[in-house]
C-alpha positions in Angstrom: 0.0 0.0 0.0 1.2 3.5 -1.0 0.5 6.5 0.9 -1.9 8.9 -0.2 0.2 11.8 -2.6 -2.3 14.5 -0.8 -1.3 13.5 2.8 2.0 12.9 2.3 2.4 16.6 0.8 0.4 18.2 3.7 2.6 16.6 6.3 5.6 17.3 4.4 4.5 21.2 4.3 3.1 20.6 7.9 6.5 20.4 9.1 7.2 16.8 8.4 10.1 17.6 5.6 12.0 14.7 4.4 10.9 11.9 7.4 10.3 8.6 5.7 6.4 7.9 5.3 4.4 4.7 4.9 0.8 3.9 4.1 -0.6 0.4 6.0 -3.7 -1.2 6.5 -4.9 -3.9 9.1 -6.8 -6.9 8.0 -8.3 -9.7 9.8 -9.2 -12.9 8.0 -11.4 -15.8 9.1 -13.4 -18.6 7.7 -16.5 -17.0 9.9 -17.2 -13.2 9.4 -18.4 -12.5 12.7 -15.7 -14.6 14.5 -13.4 -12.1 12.5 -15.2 -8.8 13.1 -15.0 -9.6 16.9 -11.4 -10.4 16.2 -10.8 -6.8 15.2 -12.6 -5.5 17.8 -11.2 -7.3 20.7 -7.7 -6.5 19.2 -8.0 -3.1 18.1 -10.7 -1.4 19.8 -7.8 1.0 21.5 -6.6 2.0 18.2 -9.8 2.9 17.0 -10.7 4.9 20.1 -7.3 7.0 20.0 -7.3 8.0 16.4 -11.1 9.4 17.1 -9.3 10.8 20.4 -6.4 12.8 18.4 -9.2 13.4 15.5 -11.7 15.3 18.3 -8.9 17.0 19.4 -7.6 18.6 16.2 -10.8 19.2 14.7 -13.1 20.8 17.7 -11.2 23.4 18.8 -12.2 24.9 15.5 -15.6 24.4 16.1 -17.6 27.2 17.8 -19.7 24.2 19.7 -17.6 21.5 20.8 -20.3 20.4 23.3 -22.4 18.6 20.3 -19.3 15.8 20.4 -19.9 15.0 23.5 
């Protein structure tokens, strides 16, 4: 997987420069869908809650109501 040309040039402006960047993607396989969607869950339910974390706290500062996110 290849990063995303767009992100990879706003990061770079955003003071990232020339720091190495890489694109990924998690995948969980099983023979039983929801056996495998509670797979992801149970092992990356943390991730999932941070990025929304570092997301909420980036984007509603800007926001004259920040109360409607919580």
């Amino acid at each position: 997987m290849e990063p995303d040309a767009e992100l990879v040039g706003a990061f770079r402006r955003g003071g990232g420069g020339d720091k190495t960047v890489g694109g990924g993607l998690k995948v969980c396989w099983d023979t039983d869908r929801d056996r495998a969607v509670d797979t992801v869950h149970r092992l990356w339910a943390t991730e999932q809650r941070q990025f929304f974390d570092a997301c909420r706290s980036e984007v509603l500062p800007a926001i004259q109501d920040a109360g409607r996110a919580a």
